[in-house]
N, C-alpha and C positions, 0 to 999 in steps of 0.2 A: 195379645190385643194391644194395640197404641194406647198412650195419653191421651188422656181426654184436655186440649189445648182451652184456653180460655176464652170465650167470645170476643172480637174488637170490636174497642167502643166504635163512635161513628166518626169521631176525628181520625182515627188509625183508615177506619174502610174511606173515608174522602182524600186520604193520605196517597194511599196504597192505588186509587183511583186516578189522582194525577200522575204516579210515577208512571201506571200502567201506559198512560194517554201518549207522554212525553216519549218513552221509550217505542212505541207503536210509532209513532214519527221518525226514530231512525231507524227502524227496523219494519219495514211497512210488510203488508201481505199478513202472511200468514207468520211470522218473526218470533209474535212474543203470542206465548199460552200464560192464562190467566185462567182459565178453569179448572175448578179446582178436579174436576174428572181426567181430565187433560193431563194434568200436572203430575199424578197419580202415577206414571210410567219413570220419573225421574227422582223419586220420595225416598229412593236406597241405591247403592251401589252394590256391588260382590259380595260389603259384609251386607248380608241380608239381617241380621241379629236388629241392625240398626236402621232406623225410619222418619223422616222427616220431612213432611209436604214444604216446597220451596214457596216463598215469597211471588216469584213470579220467575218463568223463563222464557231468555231469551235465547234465539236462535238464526246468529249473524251469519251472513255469505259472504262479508266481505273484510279484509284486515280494516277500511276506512270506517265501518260499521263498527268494528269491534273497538277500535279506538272512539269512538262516536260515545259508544255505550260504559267504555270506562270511564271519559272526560266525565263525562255527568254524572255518574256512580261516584266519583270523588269528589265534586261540586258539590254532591249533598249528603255525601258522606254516610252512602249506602253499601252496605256489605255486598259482594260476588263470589262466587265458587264456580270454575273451570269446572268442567265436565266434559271426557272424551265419550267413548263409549262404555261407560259406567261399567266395568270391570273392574276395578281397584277393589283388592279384598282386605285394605284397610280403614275402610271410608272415608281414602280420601277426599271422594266425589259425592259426598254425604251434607245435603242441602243446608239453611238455613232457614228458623221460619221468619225472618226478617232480611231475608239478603235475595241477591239476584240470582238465579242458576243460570250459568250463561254457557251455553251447549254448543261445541264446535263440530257436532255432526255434520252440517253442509259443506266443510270444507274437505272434501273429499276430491280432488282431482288430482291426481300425475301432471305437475307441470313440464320438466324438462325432464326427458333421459340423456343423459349426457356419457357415451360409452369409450370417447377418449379417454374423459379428464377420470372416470366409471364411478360417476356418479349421477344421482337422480335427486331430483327438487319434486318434493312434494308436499301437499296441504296435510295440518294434523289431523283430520279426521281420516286420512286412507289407514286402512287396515294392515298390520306389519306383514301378513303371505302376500297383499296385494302388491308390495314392492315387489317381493321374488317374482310371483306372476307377469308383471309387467316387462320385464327383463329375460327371462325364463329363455325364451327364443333364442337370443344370442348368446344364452351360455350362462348366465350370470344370476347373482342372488343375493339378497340381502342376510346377513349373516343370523343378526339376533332371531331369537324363536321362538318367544314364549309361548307354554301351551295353549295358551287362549288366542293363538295368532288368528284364527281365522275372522276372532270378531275386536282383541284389543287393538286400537290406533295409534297410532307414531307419536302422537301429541302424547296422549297416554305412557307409552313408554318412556318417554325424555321426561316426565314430570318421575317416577317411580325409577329412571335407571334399569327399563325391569333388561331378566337376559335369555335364559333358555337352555336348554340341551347340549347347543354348539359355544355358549360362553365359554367354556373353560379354554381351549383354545382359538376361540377366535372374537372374545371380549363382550362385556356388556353394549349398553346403546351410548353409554358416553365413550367407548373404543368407534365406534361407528357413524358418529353425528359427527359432522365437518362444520356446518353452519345453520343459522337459525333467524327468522325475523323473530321478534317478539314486542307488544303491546305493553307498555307499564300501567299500573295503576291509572296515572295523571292522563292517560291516552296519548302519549308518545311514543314513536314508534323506533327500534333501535334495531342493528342489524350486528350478531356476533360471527365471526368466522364466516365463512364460505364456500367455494370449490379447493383451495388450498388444504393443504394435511396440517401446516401447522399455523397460528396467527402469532403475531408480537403482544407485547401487555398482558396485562392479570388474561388469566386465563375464566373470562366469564361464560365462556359456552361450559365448560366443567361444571361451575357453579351450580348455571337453571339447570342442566341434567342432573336430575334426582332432588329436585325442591321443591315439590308435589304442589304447583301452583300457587308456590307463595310469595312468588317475588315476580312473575308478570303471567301475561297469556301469549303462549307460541303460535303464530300465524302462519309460517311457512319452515321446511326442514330442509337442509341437506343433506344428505346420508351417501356415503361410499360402499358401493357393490362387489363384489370379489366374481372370480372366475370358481365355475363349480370344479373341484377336484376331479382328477382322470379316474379315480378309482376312491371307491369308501364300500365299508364291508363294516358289518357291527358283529359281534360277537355276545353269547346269551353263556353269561358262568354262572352257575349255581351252586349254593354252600348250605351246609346244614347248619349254621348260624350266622347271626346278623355279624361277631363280630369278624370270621372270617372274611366275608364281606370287606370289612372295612379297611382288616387287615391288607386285604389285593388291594385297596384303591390309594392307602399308601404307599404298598410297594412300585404297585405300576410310576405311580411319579416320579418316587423316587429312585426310580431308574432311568428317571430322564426322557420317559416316553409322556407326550401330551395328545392326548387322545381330541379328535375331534366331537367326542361327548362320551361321558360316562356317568351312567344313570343307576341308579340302588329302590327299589324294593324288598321292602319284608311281605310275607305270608300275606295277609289279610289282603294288602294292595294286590300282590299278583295275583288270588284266586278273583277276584273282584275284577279285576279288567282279564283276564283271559275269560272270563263267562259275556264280559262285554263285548271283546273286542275279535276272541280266538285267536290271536296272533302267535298261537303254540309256546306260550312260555311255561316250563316244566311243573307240576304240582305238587312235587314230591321233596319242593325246597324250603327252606326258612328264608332265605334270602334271594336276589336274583341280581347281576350286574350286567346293563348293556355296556358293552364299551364300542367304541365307533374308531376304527381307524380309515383316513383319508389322506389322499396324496399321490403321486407317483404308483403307479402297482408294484414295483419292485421294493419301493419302501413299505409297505402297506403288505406286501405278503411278511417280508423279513417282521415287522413290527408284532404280526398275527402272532408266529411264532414266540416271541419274545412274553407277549399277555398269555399265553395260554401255558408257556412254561412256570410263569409268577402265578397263574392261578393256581398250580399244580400243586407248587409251591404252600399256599395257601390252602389245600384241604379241598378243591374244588369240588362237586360230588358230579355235575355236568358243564359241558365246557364246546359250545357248538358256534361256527361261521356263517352269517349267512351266505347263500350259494348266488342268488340273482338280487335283482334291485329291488325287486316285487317283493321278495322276502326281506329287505335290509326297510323297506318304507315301512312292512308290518310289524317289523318288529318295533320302529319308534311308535308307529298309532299307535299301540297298546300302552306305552309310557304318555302318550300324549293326552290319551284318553282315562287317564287316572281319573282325572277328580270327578267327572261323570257316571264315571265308572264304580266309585265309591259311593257317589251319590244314589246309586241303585239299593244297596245294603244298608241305609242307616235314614230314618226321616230327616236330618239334618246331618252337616259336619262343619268343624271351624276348622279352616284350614291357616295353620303357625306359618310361620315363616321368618326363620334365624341361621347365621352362618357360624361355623368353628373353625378350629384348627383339623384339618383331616386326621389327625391322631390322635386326635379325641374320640373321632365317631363311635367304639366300642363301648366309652363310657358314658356317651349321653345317651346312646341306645338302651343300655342297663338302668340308668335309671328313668330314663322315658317309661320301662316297662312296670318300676315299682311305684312312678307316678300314677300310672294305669289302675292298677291296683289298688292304689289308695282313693283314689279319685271314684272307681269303679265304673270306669268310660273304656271304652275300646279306643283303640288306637291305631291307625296305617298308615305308614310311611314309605313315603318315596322323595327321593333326595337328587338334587344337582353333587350326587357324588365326589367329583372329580375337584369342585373348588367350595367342597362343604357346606350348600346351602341346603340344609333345612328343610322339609316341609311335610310336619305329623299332618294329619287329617285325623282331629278327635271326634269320636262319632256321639251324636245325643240326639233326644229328642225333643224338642223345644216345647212340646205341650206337655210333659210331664212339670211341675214345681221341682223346682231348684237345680235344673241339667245346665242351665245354659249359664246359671252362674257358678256352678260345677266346673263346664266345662272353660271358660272363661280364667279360674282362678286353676286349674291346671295347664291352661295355653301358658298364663303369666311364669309359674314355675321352668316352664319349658326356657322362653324367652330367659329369664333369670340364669339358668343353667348353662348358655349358651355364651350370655357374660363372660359367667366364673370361671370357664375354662378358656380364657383370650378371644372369645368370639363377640358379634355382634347383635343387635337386635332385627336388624334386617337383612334380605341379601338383595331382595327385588320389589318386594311386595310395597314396601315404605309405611310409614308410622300413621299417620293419617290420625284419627282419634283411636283407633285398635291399643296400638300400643306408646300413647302420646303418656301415661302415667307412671309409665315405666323408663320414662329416659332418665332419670335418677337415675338407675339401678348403670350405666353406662357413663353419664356424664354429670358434672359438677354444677353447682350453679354459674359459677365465673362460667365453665363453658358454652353453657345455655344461654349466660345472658351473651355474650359474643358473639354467638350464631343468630340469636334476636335483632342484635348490632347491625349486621347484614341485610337480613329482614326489614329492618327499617331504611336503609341506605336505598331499598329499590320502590318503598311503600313504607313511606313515612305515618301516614294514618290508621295504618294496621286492617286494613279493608280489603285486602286478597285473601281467603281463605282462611280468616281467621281460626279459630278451636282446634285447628289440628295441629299435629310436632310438638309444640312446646308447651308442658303441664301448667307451667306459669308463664300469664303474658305480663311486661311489664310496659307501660307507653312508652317510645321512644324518646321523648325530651328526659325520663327516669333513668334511661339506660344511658344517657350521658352524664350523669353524676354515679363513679364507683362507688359501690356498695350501699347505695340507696333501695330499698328492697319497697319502699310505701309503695298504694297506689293498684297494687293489681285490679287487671280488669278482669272478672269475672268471664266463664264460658256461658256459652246460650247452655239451656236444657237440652237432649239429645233424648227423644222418645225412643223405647226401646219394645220390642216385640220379644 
């Protein structure tokens, strides 16, 4: 059940009453939702744990609107939170009850396909398959693919860095964004990189990719397309333990071969999407590795050969190719369809999300299992294998007392864990307020306040997205006096279900 929020007096509702009015004038029609029934659809993102009816939102069609809508949000020194399509399972996209939700759903059109230069201009709200689709015809695709392509959007991605299946060899979204409009706080409108591979000066397209909406709002994308490979074949190896597992996915690399995806399952995940999805993956295993090899057929057979000798190597207990394409697409549904798929077997799951060194995988899986244990939560994983990203799915039931703070203070250990052995706290997902209390456990204060540094350099009033990333805010004119800690400003409440 939510907090019970405090009545506003009547100076706050004749408050909240003007902003509504003002913003209704740049954003006319149907633009801005103010009911609170309405509103109701945009109150959480992915982390579902977490719940907060927004201030008011708005919902621009145009880059002139959205700068419209910030000039004034800075004017009066009103809080905004970006919102693609609320997928973020770190909440990033997790409202305000004093700020604006400012929702770039309508931006949704393919502006330019461009198959010389092979690249495509499109609005952040198109959905990341809708680029492959769009292109599809002549052969082409866009690379990244997270599993939630069908409904997360481009803008969403470039805010999260997120990657997918095919990352390992063919890079996250900031390998793949070329250029970008984007809107600052002030409602200025700035333009990074473009159809070019590479641009001169600081490299600020890097920057906004992966800076979960807090240094402006993206209005337009460009993204570079690849030609679909002549030939890709995935491969399903199966071990009677996770660490053999892990053991193949270091050897595979470290042979030099880079697979165009290589995916890991334990037990609970594979019985859990094969009852979903039936894509024939074996039952009889602890572990399960897709590996994807793509390219030339003559490399692509030779390479088959070469994984399947290393699995061999490895203790493999099943070790199969698929034969058609029909079979190589079923076999990714079934990893794609994980967390749905898990969502069948457990009335809730928080899904982690941390990267390691692949030589670790054997030890963070062991003690993932004595976290289990101690915690007395289930646990199923499935992993971006190939470049060690992470991602338990802890199973709980939110209506029991005390699971979800259970399973909460065993995500953290998880995250923690991923540290201690040279890894990170994120790979894709991003910190959002999930794991904004734990950037300690990774980084310094000097560091923190230096990344705030930046923070302020794009939104000097701290009014993009504030409570999320950094456990302590400090205001920007503090953060130009070293070692001045006074002053912090306090986070909103964050109502919790």
């Amino acid at each position: 059940m939510s907090l019970k929020m405090p009545e506003p007096d009547q100076a706050v509702l004749a408050r909240r009453a003007e902003i509504v009015r003002d913003l209704s004038v740049i954003v006319s029609g149907e633009g801005v939702i103010a009911a609170e029934r309405e509103m109701r659809p945009y109150e959480s993102d992915g982390l579902t744990a977490y719940k907060q009816l927004p201030f008011v939102v708005v919902l621009p069609e145009t880059t002139a609107q959205v700068a419209k809508v910030l000039r004034y949000c800075h004017e009066h020194g009103i809080r905004v939170v970006p919102r693609g399509a609320g997928t973020s399972l770190s909440g990033g996209a997790l409202p305000l009850q004093d700020g604006v939700l400012l929702g770039m759903g309508k931006f949704s059109r393919v502006r330019e396909i461009d198959y010389d230069n092979r690249v495509v201009v499109v609005e952040p709200g198109v959905t990341n398959l809708a680029i492959s689709q769009a292109v599809a015809s002549e052969g082409f695709y866009y690379a990244p693919d997270p599993s939630s392509q069908i409904a997360c959007t481009i803008g969403g991605n470039i805010a999260e860095n997120s990657g997918g299946v095919h990352c390992l060899k063919y890079g996250m979204t900031t390998n793949n964004v070329l250029g970008c409009e984007m809107v600052l706080m002030t409602g200025e409108i700035i333009r990074l990189g473009g159809k070019h591979l590479d641009a001169d000066g600081y490299d600020f397209l890097g920057l906004v990719t992966g800076s979960e909406g807090l240094l402006g709002v993206v209005t337009e994308v460009t993204v570079r397309i690849l030609r679909k490979p002549e030939t890709a074949r995935a491969v399903l190896v199966g071990f009677s333990s996770s660490e053999d597992a892990g053991e193949c996915v270091s050897k595979i690399i470290g042979a030099g071969i880079i697979p165009g995806g290589m995916e890991m399952m334990d037990k609970p995940a594979i019985h859990a999407v094969e009852e979903f999805v039936h894509a024939g993956y074996p039952l009889d295993v602890e572990a399960l590795l897709i590996v994807e090899l793509d390219g030339p057929q003559a490399e692509v057979d030779h390479l088959l050969e070469r994984v399947e000798a290393i699995a061999r190597d490895c203790r493999s207990t099943i070790c199969g190719a698929s034969t058609s394409e029909e079979e190589r697409l079923l076999f990714w549904a079934g990893r794609k369809a994980a967390f749905p798929a898990v969502g069948r077997i457990s009335p809730d799951y928080y899904c982690m999300d941390g990267t390691i060194p692949r030589a670790k995988l054997p030890r963070v899986l062991q003690r993932m299992r004595e976290l289990s244990e101690h915690y007395g939560l289930r646990v199923a994983n499935v992993f971006h294998a190939g470049d060690g990203n992470l991602h338990p799915l802890i199973l709980y039931d939110a209506n029991k007392p005390g699971e979800l703070e259970r399973t909460e203070a065993f995500g953290a250990e998880i995250l923690k864990l991923c540290v201690e052995v040279g890894g990170v706290l994120t790979g894709e997902h991003g910190v959002g307020v999930e794991k904004r209390d734990l950037m300690p456990a990774m980084f310094s204060e000097i560091d923190l306040n230096q990344q705030q540094r930046v923070k302020c350099a794009f939104d000097a009033k701290g009014l993009l997205n504030p409570g999320k990333v950094f456990p302590t805010l400090h205001r920007c004119a503090e953060l130009g006096r070293l070692h001045v800690h006074a002053g912090r400003v306090p986070f909103p409440d964050i109502p919790r279900f």
